[in-house]
C-alpha positions in Angstrom: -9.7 -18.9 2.6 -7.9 -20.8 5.7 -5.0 -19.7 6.8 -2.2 -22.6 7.7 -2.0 -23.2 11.6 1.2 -22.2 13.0 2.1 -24.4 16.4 5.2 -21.4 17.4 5.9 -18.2 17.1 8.7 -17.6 15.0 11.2 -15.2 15.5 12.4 -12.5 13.0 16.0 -13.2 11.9 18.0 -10.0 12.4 20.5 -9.8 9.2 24.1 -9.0 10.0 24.9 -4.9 8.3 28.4 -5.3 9.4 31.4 -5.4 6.3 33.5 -6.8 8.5 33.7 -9.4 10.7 34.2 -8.9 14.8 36.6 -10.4 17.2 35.3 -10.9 20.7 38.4 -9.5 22.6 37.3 -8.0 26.2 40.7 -6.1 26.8 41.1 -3.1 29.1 42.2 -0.2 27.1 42.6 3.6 27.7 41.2 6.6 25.4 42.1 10.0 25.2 40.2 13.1 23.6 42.6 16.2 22.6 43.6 18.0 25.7 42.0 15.4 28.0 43.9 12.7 30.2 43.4 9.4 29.5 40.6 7.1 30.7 40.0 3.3 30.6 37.9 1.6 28.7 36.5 -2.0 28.3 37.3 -3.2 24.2 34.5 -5.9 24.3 34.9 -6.6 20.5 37.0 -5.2 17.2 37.0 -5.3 13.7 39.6 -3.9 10.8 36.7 -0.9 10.6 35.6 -0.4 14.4 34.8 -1.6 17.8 33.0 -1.6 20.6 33.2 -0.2 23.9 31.9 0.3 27.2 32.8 2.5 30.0 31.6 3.9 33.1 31.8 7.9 32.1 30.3 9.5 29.0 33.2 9.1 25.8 33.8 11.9 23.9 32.2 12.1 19.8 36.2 11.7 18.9 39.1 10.4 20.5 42.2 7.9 20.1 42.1 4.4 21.4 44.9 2.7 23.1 45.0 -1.2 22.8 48.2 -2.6 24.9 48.3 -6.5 24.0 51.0 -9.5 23.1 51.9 -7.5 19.9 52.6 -4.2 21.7 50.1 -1.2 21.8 47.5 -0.2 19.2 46.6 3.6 18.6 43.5 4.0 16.2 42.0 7.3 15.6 37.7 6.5 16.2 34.7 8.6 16.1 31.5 7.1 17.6 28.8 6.1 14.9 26.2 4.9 18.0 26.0 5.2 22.0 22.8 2.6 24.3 24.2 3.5 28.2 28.0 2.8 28.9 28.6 1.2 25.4 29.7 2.8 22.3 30.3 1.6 18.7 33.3 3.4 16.9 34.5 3.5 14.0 38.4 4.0 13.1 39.1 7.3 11.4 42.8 5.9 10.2 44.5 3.2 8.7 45.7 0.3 10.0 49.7 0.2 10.9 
């Protein structure tokens, strides 16, 4: 049996796994595990459910994010689902205000 000839290499499409959709933001923020002093942060994208992050020193596993923007500042509750060098994915442990 001959096989068709293919002319490219074709690349595997990656599926999306995420529920909700992400907002490309890139907005300096600070987080703060218990009994720790807050440090800043880079918010490179968010979501209802999560974000990510990147920042120059290891994040703790839990910790509250600070978002200060036009509509005033933002505290979510996050834990981090995965870590690949200075970025993090978290998700948000609380609801929405």
């Amino acid at each position: 049996m001959r096989m068709p000839f293919r002319t490219r290499r074709q690349a595997p499409v990656l599926k999306e796994r995420r529920h909700l959709a992400r907002r490309v933001i890139n907005r300096v923020a600070q987080y703060q595990a218990e009994g720790a002093l807050p440090r800043a942060c880079m918010v490179t994208d968010i979501s209802d459910g999560g974000a990510r992050l990147y920042a120059e020193t290891e994040m703790p596993d839990v910790f509250t994010l600070q978002i200060s923007g036009d509509g005033g500042d933002e505290r979510r509750a996050c834990r981090v689902v995965w870590r690949l060098g200075g970025e993090c994915g978290v998700t948000f442990t609380d609801r929405a205000r």
